[in-house]
N, C-alpha and C positions, 0 to 999 in steps of 0.2 A: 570405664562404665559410668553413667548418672541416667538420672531419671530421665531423661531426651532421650536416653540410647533408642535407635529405632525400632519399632514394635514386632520384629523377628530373628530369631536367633540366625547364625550362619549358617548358612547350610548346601548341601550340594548333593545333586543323583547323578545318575547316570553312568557313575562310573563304572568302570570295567577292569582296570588292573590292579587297583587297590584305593582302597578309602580309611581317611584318620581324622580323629576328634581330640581336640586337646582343647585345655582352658586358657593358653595363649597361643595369640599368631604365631609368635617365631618356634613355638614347638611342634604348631600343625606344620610349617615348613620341612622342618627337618624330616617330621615324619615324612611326607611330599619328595624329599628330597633322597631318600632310602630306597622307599618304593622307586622309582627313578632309575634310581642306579639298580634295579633287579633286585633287592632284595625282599623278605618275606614279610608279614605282616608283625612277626614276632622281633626281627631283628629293627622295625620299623619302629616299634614299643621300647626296646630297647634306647634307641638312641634318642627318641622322645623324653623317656626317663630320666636319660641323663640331661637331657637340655633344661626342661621343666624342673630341677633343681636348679640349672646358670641362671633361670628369665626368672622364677614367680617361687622365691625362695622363704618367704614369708607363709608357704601353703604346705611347704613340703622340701625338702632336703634329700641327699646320698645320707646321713646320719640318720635316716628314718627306717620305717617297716613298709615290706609292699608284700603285697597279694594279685596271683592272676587266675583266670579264667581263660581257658584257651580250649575253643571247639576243633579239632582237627577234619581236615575235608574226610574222614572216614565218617565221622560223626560224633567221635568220642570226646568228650569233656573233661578233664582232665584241670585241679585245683594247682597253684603252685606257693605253698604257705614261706614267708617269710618273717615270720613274728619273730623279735627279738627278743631271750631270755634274760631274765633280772641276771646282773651279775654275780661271782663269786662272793662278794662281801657286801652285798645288799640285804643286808637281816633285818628282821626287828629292832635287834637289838642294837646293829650300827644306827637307827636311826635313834632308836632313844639314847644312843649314847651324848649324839649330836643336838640333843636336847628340841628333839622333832615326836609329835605326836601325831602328825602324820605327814605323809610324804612332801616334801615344796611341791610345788608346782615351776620352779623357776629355779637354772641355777645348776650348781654342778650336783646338789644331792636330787636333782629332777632326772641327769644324764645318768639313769641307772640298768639301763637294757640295751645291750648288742646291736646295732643296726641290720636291720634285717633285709633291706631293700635289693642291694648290691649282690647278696646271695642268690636270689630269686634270677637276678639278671645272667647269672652265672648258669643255672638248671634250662631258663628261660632257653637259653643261644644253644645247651645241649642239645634241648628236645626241639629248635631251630636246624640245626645242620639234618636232624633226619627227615626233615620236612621242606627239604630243599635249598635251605638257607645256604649261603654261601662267603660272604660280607665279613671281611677283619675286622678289630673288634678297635680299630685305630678308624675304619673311617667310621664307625657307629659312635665311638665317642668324640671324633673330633671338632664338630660342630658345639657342641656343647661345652669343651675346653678353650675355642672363639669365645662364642660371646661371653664365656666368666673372663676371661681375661682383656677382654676389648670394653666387655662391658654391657649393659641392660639398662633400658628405661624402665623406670619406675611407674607401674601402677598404679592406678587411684585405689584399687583396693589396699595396696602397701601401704600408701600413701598414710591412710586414714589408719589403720590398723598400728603401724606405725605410732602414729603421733598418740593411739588410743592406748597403748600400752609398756610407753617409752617409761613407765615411772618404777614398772616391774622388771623393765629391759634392760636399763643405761648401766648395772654394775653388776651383768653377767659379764665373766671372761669374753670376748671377744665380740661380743656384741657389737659396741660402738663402732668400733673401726672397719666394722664390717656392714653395717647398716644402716649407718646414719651418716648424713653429710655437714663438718663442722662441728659435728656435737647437737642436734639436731635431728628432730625427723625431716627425711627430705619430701619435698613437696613431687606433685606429679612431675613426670619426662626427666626429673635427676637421672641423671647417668651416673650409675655405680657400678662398684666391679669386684670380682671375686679373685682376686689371683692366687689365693693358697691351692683355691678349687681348682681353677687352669690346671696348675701345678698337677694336683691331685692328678686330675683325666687325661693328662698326657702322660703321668708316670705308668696308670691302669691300661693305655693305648699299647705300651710299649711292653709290660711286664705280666699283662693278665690279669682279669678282675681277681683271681686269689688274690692276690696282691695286697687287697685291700684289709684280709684277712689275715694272711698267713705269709705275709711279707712287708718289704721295708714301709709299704704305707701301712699296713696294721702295727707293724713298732712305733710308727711313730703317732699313732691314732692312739695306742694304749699308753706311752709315754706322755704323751698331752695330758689323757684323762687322770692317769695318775698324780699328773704335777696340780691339778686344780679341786682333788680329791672326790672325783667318782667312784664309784666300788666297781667298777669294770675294768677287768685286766686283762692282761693278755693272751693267757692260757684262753678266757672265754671266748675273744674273737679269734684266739687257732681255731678251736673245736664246735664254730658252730658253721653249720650249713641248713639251707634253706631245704626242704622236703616238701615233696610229691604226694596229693592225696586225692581220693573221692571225693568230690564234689557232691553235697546235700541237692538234694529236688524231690519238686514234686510236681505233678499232674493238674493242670488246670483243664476247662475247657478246650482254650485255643490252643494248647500243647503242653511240652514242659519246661520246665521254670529249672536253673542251677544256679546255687551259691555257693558259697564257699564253706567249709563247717568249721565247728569249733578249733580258736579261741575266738573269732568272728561270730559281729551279730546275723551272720546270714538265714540263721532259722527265721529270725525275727522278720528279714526282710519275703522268707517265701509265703510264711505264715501269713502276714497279712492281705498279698495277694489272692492264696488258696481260701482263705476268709471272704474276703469281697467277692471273689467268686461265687460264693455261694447265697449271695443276699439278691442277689437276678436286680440290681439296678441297671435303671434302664435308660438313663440320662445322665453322661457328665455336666461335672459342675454346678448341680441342684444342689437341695438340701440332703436327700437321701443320698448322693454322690460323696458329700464332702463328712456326712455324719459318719457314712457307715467305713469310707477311711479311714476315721479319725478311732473310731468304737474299734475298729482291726486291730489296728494298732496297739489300742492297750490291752489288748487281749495276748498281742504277740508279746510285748514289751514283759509283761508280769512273766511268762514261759522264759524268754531270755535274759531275765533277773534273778533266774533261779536257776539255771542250764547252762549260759555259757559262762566258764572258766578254762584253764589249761586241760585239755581233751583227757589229760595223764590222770586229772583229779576228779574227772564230772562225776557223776553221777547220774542223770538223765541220759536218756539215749533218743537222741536229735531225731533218729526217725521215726519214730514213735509219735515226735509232736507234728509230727507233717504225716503221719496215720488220717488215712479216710472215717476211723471212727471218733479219732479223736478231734479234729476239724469238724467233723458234724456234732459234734456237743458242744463244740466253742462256739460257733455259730448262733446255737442257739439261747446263747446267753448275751447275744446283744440284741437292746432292745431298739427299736427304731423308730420312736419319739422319746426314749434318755437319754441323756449321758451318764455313762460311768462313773463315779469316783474318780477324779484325778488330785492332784500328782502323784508320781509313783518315782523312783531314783531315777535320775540323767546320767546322761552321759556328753562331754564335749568332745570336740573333733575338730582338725585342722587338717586338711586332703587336700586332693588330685585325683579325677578318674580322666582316663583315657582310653581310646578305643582303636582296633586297627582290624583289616579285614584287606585281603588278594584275594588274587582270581582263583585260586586254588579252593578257595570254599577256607580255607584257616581265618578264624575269627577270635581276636583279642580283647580280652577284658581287664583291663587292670588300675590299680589304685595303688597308690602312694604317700608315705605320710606320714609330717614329725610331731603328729596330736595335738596342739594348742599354734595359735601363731606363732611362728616363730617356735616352735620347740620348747626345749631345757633355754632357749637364747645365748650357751654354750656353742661360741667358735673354737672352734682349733685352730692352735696357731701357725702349725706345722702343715697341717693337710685341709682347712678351710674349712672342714668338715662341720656342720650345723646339727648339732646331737639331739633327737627325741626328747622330749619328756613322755611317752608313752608309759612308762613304768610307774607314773603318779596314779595310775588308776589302780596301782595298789593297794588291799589297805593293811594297816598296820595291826589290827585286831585277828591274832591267832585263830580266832573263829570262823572267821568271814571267808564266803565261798571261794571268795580271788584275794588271800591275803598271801603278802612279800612272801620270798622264800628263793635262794641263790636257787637259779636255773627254770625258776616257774617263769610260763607265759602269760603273759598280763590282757586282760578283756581287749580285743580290740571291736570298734566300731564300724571296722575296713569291714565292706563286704561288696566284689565284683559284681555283675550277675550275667546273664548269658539264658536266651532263651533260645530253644528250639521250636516252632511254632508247624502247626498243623498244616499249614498252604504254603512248606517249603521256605519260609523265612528265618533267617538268624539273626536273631537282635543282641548285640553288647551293649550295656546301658549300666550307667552308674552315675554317683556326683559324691562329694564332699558334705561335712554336713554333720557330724555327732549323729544323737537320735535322730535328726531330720534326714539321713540316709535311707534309709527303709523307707520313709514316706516318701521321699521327693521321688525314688523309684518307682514306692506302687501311683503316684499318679501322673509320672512322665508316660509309664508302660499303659498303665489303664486308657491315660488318652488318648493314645497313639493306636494299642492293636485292639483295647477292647471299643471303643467309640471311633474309632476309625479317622481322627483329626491326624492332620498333615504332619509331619515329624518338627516341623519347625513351630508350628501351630501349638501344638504338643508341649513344646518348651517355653513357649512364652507365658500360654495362659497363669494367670493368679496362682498363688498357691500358701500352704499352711504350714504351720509348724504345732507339733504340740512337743511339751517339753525343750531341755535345752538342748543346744547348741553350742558351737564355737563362739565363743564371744559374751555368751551370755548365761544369764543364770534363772533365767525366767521358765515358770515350767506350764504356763497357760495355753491355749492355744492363739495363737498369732496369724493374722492372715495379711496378705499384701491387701491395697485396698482396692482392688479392681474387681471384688465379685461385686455383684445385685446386693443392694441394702438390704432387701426381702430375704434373703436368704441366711443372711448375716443374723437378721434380727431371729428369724427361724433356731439357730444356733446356737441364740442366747437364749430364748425361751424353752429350749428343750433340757439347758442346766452346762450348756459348754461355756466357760470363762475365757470368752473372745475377748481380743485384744485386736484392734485393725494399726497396721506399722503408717508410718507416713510416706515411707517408699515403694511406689508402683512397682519396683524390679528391687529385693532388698537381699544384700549378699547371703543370711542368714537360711534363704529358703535353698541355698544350695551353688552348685554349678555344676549341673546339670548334660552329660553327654549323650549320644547316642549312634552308634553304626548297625546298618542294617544291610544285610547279604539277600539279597533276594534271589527265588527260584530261578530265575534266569539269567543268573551272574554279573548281574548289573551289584551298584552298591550303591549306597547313601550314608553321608553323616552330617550329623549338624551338633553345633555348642548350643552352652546356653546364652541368651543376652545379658547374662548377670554378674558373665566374668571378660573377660578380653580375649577367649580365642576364636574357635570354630572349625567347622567341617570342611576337609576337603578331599582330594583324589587326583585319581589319574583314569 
């Protein structure tokens, strides 16, 4: 991607036996190439999953956490959590011993929580076979065992990311020889390659994703971690598995809205929706458009600052805050010519969303992801495996609502979404992004089904950020520079601490997907122009 990219995302309708969204081309093929061979939209995700770890590994990893959304042609919605638990010997105390007062960010004392992704794929392919699936679990991961072993070109986003954090990077375990060419970041179209990971997806073709867990590749996953002294052992990867939940929603206008619920900010992302809903704007991309998103937002933000933790600890009760009473009192605390008070705490994020939808009316939502680029930057030398730092977003302070503790689940940012809409539509929509996920959502969805812009239209237009992100630490609100100055300047005088970027399409606003099922079993999906993949079908 660069600022030339041309001025619309990928995108394609019409199809009819199934449609996939991914953030790189050769993972929308696989997907493409699944469906193909007959299979469902879930084993289609599947093997997308695995690919989008070989191609764009810098965004997301198998050593990361994934979460799905999955509509069933009956209608039902159905969560799939795969958050990974702090390890056994991940205390406070190990870290003060380690003479940490609070967690790295980088590093083997970063790699402190279970992977959770591979779980998910395993529940995933269960509740697949009753849904028609039929597809061994060798040719869904074998494409993705190719290109780590044959090999990937490098991305400009890599590329740049790369070079921008090589100084945090260059003397993690396994990092260099695994991501850099020469000792170097490599420049775009490098071809690099993963062969521990081959390795890995051909052992799991052959033996079962337990495997990954509860055999020779989890021995040798916990023996890695061990020798480079993470607190994650092996008893934690026997005994974890990914679990099946309720999916949070709520009721809009144009139908209703599901995410994912805690340890996921998905309140956050329904809340702000249900919010803008009810402020009756009557024009994207005004000032009243972009205010009273941004005003949502922190209204949601402060409820998910104080609500989500590991669901075992909360406190709050998620549905309460997606209450019709209580929405109509938040509402009316935004004013619309302020702004709010801002900054309020961030959150960073390093993802993957992806989408998949067949004829059968089954519609997929899902998200992936080893939280910062590049992770912990912890390779495995045995199994390739690229380990989370998810677990840094614990804190070390006994008090604090999401502090360390063996077995706790750590805040994630992950949040799928999945709409069931009023005129027979099904929309899976998500992007990458820290706090800028909930946003980039409510104004892909707002522009698409409340203002009625084309799905690709939808993803291209300008967009914001308030607070951080991946990458950065800035908690102002940031806009790409393609709105009206008039409206910019509007923004500032109402008391928002705009910042305009110098990139017309700037990775920070997201990567942005979308599949949509319509009444008639036709389907649609398109990417964003911000990352390198896109939508396509059969």
């Amino acid at each position: 991607m660069n600022a030339g990219r041309p001025p619309r995302a990928l995108h394609g309708a019409g199809y009819r036996r199934g449609a996939v969204s991914a953030p790189h081309f050769e993972t929308v093929s696989v997907g493409q190439a699944v469906l193909r061979e007959g299979g469902n939209a879930i084993e289609a995700m599947v093997a997308m999953a695995a690919s989008i770890a070989a191609v764009y590994p810098h965004m997301n990893h198998i050593g990361g956490d994934g979460f799905w959304l999955i509509r069933e042609p009956s209608g039902q919605v159905r969560a799939l959590m795969g958050a990974g638990p702090a390890g056994a010997n991940a205390t406070i105390d190990f870290y003060h011993d380690h003479g940490q007062d609070k967690i790295p960010a980088r590093g083997p004392l970063a790699a402190l929580t279970v992977p959770g992704a591979v779980a998910t794929w395993i529940l995933a392919l269960d509740l697949a076979k009753t849904l028609g699936g039929r597809l061994p679990i060798d040719l869904l991961l074998s494409p993705a065992a190719r290109q780590a072993r044959e090999g990937y070109r490098v991305t400009r986003s890599q590329a740049s990311l790369t070079r921008a954090k090589i100084h945090e990077l260059n003397d993690v375990p396994g990092f260099a020889p695994t991501f850099l060419a020469d000792g170097l970041a490599p420049d775009v179209e490098t071809k690099l390659k993963q062969a521990a990971l081959a390795e890995t997806l051909e052992r799991l073709s052959r033996a079962g994703l337990e495997d990954f867990y509860r055999g020779d590749v989890g021995r040798e996953i916990a023996r890695d971690l061990d020798q480079i002294g993470s607190p994650v052992t092996r008893q934690d990867l026997e005994s974890y598995r990914a679990t099946m939940a309720n999916p949070l929603s709520v009721n809009v206008r144009c139908g209703t809205l599901f995410n994912t619920p805690l340890p996921t900010q998905g309140i956050a992302s329904l809340m702000i929706l249900a919010l803008f809903d009810r402020l009756n704007v009557s024009d994207a991309d005004d000032y009243e458009y972009v205010h009273g998103l941004v005003e949502a937002t922190k209204r949601a933000f402060r409820v998910r600052d104080r609500v989500v933790t590991d669901p075992r600890g909360a406190t709050g009760k998620p549905d309460f805050f997606l209450s019709e009473k209580f929405l109509d009192h938040e509402v009316r605390a935004i004013d619309p010519k302020r702004a709010a008070p801002w900054p309020a705490a961030g959150n960073a994020g390093d993802t993957i969303w992806m989408g998949a939808a067949d004829s059968s009316g089954l519609v997929v939502s899902y998200i992936q992801s080893i939280f910062w680029e590049f992770g912990s930057g912890c390779v495995l030398p045995e199994t390739g495996v690229l380990m989370q730092n998810r677990g840094a977003s614990f804190s070390l302070d006994a008090g604090a609502i999401n502090r360390l503790a063996p077995g706790r689940l750590p805040f994630h940012t992950l949040n799928p979404a999945i709409a069931d809409l009023n005129d027979g539509r099904i929309i899976a929509y998500g992007t990458m992004g820290g706090d800028g996920q909930p946003q980039t959502q409510a104004i892909t969805f707002t522009r698409h089904v409340i203002f009625r812009q084309p799905l690709d239209v939808a993803l291209d237009r300008p967009r914001w950020l308030l607070g951080r992100t991946w990458g950065s630490e800035h908690t102002n609100l940031r806009l790409e520079p393609r709105f009206e100055p008039a409206m910019v300047d509007r923004l500032s005088a109402a008391g928002h601490e705009v910042e305009l970027l110098n990139e017309p399409y700037s990775d920070i606003m997201g990567h942005a997907g979308t599949i949509v099922w319509h009444g008639d079993g036709t389907m649609e999906a398109a990417h964003d122009p911000r990352a390198d993949g896109g939508g396509a079908g059969l």
